[in-house]
C-alpha positions as CSV (number, residue, x, y, z in Angstrom):
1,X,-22.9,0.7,38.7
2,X,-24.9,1.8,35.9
3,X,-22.0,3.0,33.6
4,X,-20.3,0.4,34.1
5,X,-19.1,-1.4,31.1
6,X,-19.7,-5.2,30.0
7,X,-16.5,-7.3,30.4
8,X,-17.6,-8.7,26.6
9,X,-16.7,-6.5,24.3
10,X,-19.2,-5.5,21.6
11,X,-17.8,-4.7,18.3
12,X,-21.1,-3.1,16.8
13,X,-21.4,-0.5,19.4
14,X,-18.0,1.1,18.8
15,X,-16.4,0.6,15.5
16,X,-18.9,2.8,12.8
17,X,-18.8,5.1,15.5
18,X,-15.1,5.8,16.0
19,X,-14.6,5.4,12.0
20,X,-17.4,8.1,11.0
21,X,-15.7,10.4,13.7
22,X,-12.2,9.4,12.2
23,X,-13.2,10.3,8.9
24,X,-15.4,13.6,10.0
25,X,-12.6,15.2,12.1
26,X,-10.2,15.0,8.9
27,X,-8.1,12.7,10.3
28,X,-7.0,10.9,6.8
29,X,-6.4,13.8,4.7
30,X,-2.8,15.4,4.9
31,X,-3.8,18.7,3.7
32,X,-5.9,19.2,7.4
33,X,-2.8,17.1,9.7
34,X,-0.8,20.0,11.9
35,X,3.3,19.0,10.2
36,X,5.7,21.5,9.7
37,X,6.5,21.9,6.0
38,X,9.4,19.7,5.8
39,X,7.6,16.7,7.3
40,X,8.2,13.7,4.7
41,X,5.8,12.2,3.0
42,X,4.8,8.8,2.9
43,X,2.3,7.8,0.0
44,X,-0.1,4.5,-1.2
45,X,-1.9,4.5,-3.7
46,X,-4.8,1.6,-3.0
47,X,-4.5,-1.0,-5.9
48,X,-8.4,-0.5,-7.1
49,X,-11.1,-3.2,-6.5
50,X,-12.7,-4.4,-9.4
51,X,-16.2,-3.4,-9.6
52,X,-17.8,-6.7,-10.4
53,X,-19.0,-7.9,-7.5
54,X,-18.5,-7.1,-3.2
55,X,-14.9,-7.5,-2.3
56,X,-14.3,-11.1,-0.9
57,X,-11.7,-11.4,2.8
58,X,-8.5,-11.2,0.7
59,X,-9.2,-7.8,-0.3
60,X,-9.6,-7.4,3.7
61,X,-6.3,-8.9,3.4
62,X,-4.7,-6.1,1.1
63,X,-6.5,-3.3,3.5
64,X,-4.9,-4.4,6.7
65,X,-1.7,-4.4,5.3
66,X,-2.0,-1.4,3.8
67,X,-3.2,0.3,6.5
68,X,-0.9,-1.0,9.3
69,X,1.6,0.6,6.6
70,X,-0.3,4.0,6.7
71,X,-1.2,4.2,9.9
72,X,2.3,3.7,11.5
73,X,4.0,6.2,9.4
74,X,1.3,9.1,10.6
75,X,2.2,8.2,14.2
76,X,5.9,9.1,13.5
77,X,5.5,12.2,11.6
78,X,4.8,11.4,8.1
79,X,2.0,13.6,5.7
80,X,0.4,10.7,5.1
81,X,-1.8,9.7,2.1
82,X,-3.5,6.7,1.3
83,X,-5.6,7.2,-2.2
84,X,-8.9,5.0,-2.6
85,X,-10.4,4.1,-5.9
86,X,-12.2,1.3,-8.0
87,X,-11.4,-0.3,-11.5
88,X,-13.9,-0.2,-13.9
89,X,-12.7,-3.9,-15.2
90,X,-14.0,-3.4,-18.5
91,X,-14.4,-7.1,-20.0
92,X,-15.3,-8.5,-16.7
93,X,-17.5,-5.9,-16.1
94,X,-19.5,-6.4,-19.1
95,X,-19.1,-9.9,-19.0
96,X,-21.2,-10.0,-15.5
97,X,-23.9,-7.4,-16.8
98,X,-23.9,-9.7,-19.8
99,X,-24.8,-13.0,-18.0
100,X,-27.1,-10.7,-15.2
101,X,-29.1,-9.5,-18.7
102,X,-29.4,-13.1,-20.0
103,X,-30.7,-14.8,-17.0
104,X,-33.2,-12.0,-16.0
105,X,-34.3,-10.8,-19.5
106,X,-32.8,-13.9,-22.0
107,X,-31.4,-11.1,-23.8
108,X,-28.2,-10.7,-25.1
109,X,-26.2,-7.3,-25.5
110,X,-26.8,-7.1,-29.1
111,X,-30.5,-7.1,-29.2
112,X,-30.7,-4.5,-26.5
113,X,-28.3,-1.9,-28.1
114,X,-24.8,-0.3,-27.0
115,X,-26.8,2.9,-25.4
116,X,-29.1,0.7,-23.7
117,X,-26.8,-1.8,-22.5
118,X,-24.3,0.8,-20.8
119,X,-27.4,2.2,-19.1
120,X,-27.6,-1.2,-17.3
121,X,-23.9,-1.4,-16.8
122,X,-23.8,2.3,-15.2
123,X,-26.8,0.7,-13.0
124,X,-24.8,-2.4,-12.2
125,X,-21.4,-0.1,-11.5
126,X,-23.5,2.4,-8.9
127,X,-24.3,-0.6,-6.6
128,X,-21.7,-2.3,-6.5
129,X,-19.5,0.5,-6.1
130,X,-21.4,1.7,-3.1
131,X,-21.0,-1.9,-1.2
132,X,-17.6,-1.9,-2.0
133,X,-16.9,1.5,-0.3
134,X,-19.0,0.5,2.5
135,X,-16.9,-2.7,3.1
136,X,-14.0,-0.6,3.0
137,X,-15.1,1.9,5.6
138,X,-16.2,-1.4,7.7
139,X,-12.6,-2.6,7.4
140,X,-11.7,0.9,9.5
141,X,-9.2,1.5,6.2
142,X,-7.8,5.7,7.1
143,X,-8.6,6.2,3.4
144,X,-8.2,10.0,2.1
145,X,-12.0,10.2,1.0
146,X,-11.7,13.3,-0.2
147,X,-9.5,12.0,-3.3
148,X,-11.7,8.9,-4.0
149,X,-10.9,8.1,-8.1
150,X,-12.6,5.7,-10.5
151,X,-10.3,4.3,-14.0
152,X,-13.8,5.8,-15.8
153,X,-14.4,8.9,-13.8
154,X,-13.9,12.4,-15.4
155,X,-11.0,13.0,-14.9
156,X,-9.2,9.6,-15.4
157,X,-11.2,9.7,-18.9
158,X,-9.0,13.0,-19.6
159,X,-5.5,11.3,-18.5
160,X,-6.2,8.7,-20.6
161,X,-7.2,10.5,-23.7
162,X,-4.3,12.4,-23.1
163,X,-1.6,9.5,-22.6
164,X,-2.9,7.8,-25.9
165,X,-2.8,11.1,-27.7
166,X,0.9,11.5,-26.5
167,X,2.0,7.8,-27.1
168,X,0.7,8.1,-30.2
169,X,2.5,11.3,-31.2
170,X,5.9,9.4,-30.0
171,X,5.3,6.9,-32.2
172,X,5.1,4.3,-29.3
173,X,1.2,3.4,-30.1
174,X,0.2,1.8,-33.5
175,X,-2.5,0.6,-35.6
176,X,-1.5,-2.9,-37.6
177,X,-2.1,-6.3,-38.5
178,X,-0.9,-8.8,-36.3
179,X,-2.2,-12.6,-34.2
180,X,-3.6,-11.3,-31.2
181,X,-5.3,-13.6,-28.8
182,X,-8.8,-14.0,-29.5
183,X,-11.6,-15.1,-27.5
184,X,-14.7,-16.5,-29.0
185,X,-16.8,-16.1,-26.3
186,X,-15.9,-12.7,-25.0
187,X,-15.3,-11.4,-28.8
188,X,-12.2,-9.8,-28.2
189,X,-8.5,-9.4,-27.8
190,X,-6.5,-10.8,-24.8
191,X,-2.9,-9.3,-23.7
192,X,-0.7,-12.2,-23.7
193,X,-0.4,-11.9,-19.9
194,X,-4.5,-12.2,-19.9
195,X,-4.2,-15.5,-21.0
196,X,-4.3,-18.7,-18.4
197,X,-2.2,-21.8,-20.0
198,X,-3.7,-25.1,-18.6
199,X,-1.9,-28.2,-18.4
200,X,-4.1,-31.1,-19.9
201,X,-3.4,-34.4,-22.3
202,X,-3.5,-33.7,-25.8
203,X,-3.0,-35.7,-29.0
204,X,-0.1,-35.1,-31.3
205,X,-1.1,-36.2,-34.7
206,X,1.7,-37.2,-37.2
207,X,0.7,-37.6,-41.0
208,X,1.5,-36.4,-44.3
209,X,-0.4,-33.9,-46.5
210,X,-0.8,-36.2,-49.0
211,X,0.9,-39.6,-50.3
212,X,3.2,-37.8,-52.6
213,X,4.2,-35.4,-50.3
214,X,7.8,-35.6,-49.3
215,X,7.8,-34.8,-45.4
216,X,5.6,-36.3,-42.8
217,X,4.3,-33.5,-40.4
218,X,3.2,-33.4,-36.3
219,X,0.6,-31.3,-34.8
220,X,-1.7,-31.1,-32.2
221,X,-4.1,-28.9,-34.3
222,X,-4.3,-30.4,-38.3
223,X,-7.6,-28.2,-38.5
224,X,-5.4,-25.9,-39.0
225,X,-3.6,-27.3,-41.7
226,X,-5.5,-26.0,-44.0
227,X,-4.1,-23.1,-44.1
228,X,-0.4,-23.9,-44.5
229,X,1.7,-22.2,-46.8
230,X,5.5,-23.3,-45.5
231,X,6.6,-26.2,-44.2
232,X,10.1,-25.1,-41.7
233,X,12.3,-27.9,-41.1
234,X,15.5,-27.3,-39.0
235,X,18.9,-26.8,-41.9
236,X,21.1,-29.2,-40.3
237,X,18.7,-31.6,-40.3
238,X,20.1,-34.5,-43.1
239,X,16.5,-35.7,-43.6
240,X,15.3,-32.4,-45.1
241,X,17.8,-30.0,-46.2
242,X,18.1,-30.8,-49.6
243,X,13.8,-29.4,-49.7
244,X,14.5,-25.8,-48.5
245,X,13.5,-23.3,-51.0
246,X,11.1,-25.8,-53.0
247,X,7.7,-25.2,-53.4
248,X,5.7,-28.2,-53.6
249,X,1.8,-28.3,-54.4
250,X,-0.2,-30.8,-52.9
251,X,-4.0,-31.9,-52.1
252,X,-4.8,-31.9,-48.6
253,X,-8.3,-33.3,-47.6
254,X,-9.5,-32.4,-50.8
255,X,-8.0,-28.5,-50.8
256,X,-5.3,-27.6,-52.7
257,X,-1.8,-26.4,-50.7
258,X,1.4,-25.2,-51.9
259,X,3.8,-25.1,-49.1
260,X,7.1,-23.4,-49.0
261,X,10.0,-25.5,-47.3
262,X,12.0,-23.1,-45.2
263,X,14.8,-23.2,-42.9
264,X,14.8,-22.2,-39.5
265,X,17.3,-23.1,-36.8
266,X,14.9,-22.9,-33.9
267,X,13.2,-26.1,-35.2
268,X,13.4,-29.0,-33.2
269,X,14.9,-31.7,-35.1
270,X,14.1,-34.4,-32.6
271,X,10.0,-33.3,-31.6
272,X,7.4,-35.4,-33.6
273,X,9.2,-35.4,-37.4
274,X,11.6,-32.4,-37.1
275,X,9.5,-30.9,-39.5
276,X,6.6,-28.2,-38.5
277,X,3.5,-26.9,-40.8
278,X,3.8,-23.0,-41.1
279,X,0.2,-21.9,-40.6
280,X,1.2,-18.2,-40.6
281,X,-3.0,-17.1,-39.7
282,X,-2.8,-19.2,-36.6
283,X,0.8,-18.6,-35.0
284,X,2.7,-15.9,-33.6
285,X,5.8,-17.4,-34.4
286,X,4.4,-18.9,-37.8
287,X,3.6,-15.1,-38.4
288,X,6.7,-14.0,-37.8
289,X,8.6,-16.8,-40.2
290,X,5.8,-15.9,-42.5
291,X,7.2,-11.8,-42.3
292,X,10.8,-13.3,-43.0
293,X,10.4,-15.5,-45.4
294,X,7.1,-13.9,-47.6
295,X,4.7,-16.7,-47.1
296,X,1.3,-16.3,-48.0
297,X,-1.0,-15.7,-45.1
298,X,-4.5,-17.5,-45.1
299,X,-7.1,-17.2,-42.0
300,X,-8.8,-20.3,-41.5
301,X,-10.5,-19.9,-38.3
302,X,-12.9,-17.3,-37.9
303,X,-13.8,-14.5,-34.8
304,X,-16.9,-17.2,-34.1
305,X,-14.1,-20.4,-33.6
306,X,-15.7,-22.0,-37.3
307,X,-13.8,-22.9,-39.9
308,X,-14.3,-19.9,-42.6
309,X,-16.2,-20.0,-46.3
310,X,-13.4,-21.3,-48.6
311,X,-12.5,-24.5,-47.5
312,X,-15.2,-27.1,-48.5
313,X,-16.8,-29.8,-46.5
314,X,-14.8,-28.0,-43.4
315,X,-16.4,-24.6,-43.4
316,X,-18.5,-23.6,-41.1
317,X,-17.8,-26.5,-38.5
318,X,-16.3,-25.9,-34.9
319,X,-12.5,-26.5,-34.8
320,X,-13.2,-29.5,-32.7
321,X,-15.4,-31.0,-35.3
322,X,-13.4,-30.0,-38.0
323,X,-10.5,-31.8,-36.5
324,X,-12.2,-34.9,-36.0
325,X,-13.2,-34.6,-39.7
326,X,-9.9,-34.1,-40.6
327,X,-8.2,-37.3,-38.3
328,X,-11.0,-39.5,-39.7
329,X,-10.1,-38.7,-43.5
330,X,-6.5,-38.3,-43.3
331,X,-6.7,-42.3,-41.5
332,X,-9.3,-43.9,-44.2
333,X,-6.6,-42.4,-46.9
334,X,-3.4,-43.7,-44.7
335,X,-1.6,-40.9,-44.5
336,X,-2.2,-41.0,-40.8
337,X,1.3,-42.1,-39.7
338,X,0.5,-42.4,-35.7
339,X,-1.6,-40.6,-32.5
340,X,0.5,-39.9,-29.3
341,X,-0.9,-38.7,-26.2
342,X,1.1,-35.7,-24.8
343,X,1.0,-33.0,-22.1
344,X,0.2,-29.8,-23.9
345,X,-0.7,-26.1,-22.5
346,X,-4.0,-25.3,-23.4
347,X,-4.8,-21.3,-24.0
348,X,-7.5,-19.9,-22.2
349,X,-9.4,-16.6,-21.2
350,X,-8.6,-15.5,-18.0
351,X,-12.0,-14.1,-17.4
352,X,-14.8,-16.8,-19.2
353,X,-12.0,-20.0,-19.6
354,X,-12.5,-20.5,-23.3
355,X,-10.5,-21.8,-25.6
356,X,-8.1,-18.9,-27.1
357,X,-7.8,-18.6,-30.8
358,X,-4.5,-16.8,-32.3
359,X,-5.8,-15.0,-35.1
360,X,-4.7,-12.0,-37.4
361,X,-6.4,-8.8,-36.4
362,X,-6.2,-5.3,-36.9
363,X,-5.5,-3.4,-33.6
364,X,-3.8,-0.6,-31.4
365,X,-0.8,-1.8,-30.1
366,X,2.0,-0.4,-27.6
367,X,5.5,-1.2,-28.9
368,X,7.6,-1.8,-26.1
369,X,10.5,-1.7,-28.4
370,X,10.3,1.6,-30.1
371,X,12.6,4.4,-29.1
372,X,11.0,7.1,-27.2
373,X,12.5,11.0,-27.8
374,X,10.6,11.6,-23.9
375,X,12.9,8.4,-22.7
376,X,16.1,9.6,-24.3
377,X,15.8,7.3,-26.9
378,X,15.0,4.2,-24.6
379,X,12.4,2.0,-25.3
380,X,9.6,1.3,-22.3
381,X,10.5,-1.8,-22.1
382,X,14.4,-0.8,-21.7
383,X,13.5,2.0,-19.0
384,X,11.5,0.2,-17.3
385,X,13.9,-2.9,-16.8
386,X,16.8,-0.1,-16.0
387,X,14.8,1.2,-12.7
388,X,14.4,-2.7,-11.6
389,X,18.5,-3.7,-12.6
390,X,19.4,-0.6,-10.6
391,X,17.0,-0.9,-7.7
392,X,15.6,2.2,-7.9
393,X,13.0,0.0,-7.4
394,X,13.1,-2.5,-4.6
395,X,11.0,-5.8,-4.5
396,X,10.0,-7.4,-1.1
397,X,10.5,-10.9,-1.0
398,X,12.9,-10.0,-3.4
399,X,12.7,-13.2,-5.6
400,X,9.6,-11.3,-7.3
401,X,12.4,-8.6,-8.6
402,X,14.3,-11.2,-10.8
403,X,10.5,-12.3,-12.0
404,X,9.8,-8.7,-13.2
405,X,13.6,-8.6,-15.2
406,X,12.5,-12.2,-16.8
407,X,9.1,-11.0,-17.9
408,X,10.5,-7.7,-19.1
409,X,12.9,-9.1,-21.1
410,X,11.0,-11.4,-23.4
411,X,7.8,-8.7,-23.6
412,X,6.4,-8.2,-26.7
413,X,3.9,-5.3,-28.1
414,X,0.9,-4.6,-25.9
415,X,-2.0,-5.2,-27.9
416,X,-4.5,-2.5,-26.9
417,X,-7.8,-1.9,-28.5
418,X,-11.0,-4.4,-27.3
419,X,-13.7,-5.2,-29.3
420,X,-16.7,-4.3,-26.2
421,X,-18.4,-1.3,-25.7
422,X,-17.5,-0.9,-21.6
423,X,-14.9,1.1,-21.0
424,X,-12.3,3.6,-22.7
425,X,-13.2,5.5,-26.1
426,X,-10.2,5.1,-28.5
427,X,-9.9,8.7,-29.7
428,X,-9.3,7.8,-33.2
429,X,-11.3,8.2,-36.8
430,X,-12.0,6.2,-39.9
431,X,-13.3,7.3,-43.0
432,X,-12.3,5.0,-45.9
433,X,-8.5,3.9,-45.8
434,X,-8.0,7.5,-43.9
435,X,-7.2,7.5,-40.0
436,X,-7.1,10.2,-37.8
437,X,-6.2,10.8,-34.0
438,X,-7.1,13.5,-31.9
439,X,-8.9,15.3,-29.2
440,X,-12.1,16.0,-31.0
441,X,-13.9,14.2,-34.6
442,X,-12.3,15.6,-37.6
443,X,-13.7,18.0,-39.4
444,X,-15.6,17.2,-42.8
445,X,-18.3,14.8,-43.3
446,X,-17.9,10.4,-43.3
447,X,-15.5,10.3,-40.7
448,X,-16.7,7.0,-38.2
449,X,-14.9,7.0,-34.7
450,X,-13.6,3.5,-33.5
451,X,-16.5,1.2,-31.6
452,X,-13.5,-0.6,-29.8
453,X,-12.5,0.6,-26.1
454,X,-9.0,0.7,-24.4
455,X,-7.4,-2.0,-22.7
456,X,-8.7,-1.6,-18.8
457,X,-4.9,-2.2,-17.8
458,X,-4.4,1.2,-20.1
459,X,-5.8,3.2,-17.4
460,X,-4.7,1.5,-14.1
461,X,-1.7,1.1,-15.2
462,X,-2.1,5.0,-14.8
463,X,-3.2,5.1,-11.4
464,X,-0.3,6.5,-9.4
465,X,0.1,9.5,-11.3
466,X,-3.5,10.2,-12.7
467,X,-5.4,9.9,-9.0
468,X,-2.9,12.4,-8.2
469,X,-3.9,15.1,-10.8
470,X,-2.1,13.9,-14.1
471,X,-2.0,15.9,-16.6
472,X,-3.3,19.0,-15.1
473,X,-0.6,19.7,-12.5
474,X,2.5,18.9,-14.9
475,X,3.3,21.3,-17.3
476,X,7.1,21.3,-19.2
477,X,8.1,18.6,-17.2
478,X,7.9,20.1,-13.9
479,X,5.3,18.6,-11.8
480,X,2.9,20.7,-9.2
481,X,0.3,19.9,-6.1
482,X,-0.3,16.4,-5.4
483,X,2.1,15.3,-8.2
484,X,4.8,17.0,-6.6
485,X,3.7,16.4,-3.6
486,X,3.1,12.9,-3.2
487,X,4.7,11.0,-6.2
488,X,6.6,8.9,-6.7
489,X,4.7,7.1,-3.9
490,X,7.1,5.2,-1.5
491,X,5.2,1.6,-1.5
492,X,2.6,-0.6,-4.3
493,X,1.2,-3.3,-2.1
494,X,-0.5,-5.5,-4.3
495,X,-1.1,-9.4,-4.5
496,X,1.9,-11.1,-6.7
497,X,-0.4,-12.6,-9.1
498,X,-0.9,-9.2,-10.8
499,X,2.9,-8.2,-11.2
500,X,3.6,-9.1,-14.7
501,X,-0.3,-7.9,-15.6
502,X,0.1,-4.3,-13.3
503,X,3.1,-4.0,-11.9
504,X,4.9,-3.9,-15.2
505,X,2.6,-1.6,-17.2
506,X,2.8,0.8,-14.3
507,X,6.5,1.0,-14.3
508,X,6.3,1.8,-18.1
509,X,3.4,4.1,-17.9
510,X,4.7,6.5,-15.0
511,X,8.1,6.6,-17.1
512,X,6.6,7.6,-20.2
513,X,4.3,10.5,-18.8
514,X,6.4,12.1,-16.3
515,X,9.6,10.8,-16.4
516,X,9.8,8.8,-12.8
517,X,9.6,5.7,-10.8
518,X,5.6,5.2,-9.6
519,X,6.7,3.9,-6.6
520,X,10.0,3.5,-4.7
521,X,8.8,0.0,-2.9
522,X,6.6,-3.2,-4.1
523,X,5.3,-5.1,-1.6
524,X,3.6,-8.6,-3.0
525,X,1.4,-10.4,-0.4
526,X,-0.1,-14.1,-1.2
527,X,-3.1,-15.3,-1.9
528,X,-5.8,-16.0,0.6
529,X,-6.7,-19.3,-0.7
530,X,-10.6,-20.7,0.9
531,X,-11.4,-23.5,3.2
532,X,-10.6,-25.8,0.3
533,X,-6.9,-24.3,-0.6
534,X,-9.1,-23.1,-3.7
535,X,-8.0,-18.9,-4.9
536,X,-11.2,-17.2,-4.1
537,X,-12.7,-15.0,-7.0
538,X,-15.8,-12.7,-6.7
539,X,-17.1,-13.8,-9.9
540,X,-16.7,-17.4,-9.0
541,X,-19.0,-16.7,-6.2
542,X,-16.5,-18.8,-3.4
543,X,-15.6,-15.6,-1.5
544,X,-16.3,-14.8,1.8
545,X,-17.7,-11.2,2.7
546,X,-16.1,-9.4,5.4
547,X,-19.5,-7.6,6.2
548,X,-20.6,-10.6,7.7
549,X,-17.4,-11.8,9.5
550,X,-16.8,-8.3,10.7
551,X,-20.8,-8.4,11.6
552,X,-19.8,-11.4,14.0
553,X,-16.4,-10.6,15.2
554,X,-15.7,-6.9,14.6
555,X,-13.0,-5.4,12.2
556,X,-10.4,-5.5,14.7
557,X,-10.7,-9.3,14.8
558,X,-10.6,-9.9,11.0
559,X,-7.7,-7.5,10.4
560,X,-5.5,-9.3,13.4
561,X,-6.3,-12.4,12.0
562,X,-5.3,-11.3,8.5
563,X,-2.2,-9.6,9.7
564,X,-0.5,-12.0,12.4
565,X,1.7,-14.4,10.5
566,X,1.4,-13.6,7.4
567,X,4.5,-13.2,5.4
568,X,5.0,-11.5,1.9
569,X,4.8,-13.8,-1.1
570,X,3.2,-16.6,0.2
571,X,-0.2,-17.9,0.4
572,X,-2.7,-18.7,3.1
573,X,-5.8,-20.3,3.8
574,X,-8.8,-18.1,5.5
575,X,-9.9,-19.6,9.0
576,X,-12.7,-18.6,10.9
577,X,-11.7,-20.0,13.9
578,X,-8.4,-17.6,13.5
579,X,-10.6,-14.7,13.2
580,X,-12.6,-15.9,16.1
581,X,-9.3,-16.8,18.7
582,X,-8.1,-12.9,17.5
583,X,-12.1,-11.9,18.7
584,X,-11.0,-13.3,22.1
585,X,-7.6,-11.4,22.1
586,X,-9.6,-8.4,21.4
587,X,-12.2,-8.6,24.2
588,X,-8.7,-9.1,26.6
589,X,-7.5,-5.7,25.7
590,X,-10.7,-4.4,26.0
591,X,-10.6,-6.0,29.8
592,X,-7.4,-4.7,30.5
593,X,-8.5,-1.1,29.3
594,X,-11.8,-1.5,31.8
């Protein structure tokens, strides 16, 4: 018979067929599905793709699970939505236009101007935007397209503006002085969770700052040692108790010192000599001793990673090279006592892998700590580990709940503001020592608005609440339309590598701006590790494009594959022969249907 149907099924005939009918017919938006008024409602928010590159198969990962989820509660009843979006990924955005401009132009950002250069990154964001969406419809994800958002669209723009302005009023967002993680390369701040720390062997150096100097010292970094100004040594420590509160000067590699010896009990008496430089510049913690105990505070290291002007034959050098400088003399003098090789935890950007430098900045910053008049005088951080403690929100595999409490508990201020020109405006004003935040520029004349941008976590960590029309539809505390609708949403599935970086800002976020839980459930699938058991990464360029497995074995095959045996939490490696065995299981129920 002519109409008769080939026993091989033939993904490319079908699937963009049925999906543009799908998503014609209204079939994903719950404004246009036929439920009585008290159906429930069953909401996920997509966790937005970054807009750096195409999505790689453990996105294709996330949008099977997600929709199994979606899909499953429409069939019983549920007025069903499933938001889409993209994440503008400010640094990593830039950092890919940056390297794209370099290798076709040899241009850097600088010499083609902020205008011109977010000209090229608005070019860069349109097309890959659009091949992300088009993997997504391939995937045969029953998005809501209708409510598609973007963390830089329009209206997100206004939710943020509006969030920072409110903050800021509460008192919960600042402007101060304080180490922030800095990297060289990228020229700007890192949040602490932004930061990889790689083992590797290190050299702990032990020495003394001079031959008279009382108390030898151990470090891994004496570069910077030049900028010590207290020396904190443990109280109960016999050896050097009877030094605390004596200020001793001294000549160290030709630069005069005068160190403070302090007591702290949090010394170690019994790593390297018991006694620690304070290099207050270069620390967090040396900050804070430096806040307690009034030491002077002087910045060796500069934004570039080079030793500043001010300190002699060193300025100017690499911290590497001024290290070596530094060992070399401190041995021809013998004051170098001995070298050990150690395992050490290197700092590093998340996003380019350089080398991160503490240093003092000025910045916008989240306290976590402050009391909040909207939180009934609860800090974020306090709300937002209540709602976990008290399962009001639930964690599946549960193990990841106990993860969130630990991180919670030891976070410290969210450093905000980043020194690139991609992303979120900063709605704040400078004209000499005056500051002002608002909506609009201040009146009068001089007034400067801030170059940096916002934090890209600033705005996803919005996304629950702001894709579904915050602040428009909540006035007084009482929420209206898709806010009341549809939030809090009942599940975040999301890979568990992002929890303390997302998960935990959401929490905070959707407390602070409307007074509720984002969502009721998290669901944390693994990592879909390559043929090599490496994590894949779109800017690494190891990830595989579901357009071309999906071109070879249809959607249906790549989503079973993705879906059968997996199990929340843990990782797996992609197989092509999995998504090809799943092909054949697909052309049996196509046999069976014939």
């Amino acid at each position: 018979m002519k109409n008769e149907l080939d026993k091989t099924y033939d993904s490319s005939l079908f699937e963009d067929s049925i999906y543009a009918k799908w998503e014609k017919s209204g079939f994903f938006n719950p404004d246009l599905s036929n439920l009585p008024d008290f159906a429930p409602s069953y909401t996920v928010i997509l966790p937005p793709p970054n807009i750096t590159a195409k999505l790689h198969i453990g996105h294709s990962a996330m949008l099977a699970i997600e929709d199994l989820m979606v899909r499953f509660h429409r069939q019983n009843g549920y007025r069903t939505l499933w938001v889409p979006g993209t994440d503008h990924a400010a640094i990593a955005t830039q950092n890919m236009v940056e390297k794209k401009l370099m290798t076709e132009t040899g241009k850097t950002r600088h010499a083609l101007g902020r205008e011109a250069f977010l000209k090229e990154v608005d070019i860069f964001v349109e097309n890959t935007q659009a091949t992300i969406l088009k993997q997504t419809r391939k995937m045969g994800a029953s998005l809501d397209w209708s409510r598609l958002a973007f963390t830089l669209d329009e209206q997100r723009q206004k939710a943020v503006k509006r969030m920072f302005l409110d903050m800021h009023r509460e008192g919960v967002i600042y402007r101060g002085e304080r180490i922030v993680n800095w990297c060289p390369r990228c020229q700007s701040t890192l949040a602490d969770d932004e930061v990889e720390h790689k083992e590797q062997k290190a050299k702990l150096y032990t020495f003394k700052y001079s031959a008279d100097f009382p108390i030898p010292i151990s470090t891994t970094r004496p570069e910077t040692k030049l900028g010590d100004t207290g020396l904190a040594v443990n109280p109960k420590d016999e050896r050097y108790s009877k030094y605390i509160g004596e200020e001793i000067e001294t000549d160290f590699c030709g630069l005069k010192l005068k160190i403070k010896v302090i007591g702290d009990r949090k010394v170690e008496m019994d790593f390297g000599t018991g006694a620690l430089g304070v290099t207050p510049a270069h620390s967090a913690v040396d900050w804070q001793m430096a806040e307690a105990q009034d030491l002077k505070k002087i910045k060796v290291i500069d934004e570039a990673g080079k030793i500043k002007d001010g300190f002699g034959e060193f300025s100017g050098l690499s911290t590497l090279e001024a290290r070596e400088k530094i060992v070399s003399q401190l041995s021809a003098d013998g004051l170098m006592i001995k070298e050990e090789e150690i395992e050490n935890n290197l700092s590093c950007c998340y996003r380019c892998g350089s080398v991160i430098e503490p240093l003092p900045s000025l910045q916008w910053f989240i306290s976590v700590d402050a009391p909040a008049s909207r939180l009934n005088g609860r800090s974020m951080k306090e709300a937002a580990l209540e709602v976990a403690k008290n399962n009001e929100i639930k964690f599946l595999p549960d193990r990841f709940g106990k993860r969130y409490i630990d991180w919670m508990e030891n976070l410290h201020d969210w450093c905000i503001s980043r020194q690139i020109w991609f992303g979120h405006s900063i709605p704040a004003w400078y004209r000499g020592e005056e500051t002002y935040v608002g909506e609009e520029a201040p009146e009068g004349e001089g007034w400067v608005m801030d170059t940096d941008t916002l934090d890209t976590w600033f705005s996803s960590g919005m996304w629950t609440f702001s894709t579904l029309g915050w602040p428009d539809n909540f006035e007084n505390g009482v929420k209206s339309g898709d806010l009341a609708r549809f939030h809090p949403t009942q599940v975040l599935e999301t890979g568990y590598e992002i929890l303390t970086l997302w998960v935990s800002r959401m929490v905070m976020m959707s407390l602070f701006a409307i007074g509720e839980i984002p969502f009721e459930h998290v669901y944390l699938h693994g990592t879909i590790l390559d043929a090599k058991g490496k994590k894949m990464s779109k800017s690494k360029g190891n990830g595989v494009d579901p357009l071309e497995v999906i071109e070879k074995y249809g959607a249906d095959a790549v989503r079973l594959s993705l879906l059968m045996g997996a199990t929340p939490g843990n990782d797996a490696r992609y197989s092509e022969e999995k998504v090809e065995s799943k092909r054949n299981f697909v052309n049996k129920l196509w046999n069976i249907s014939i």
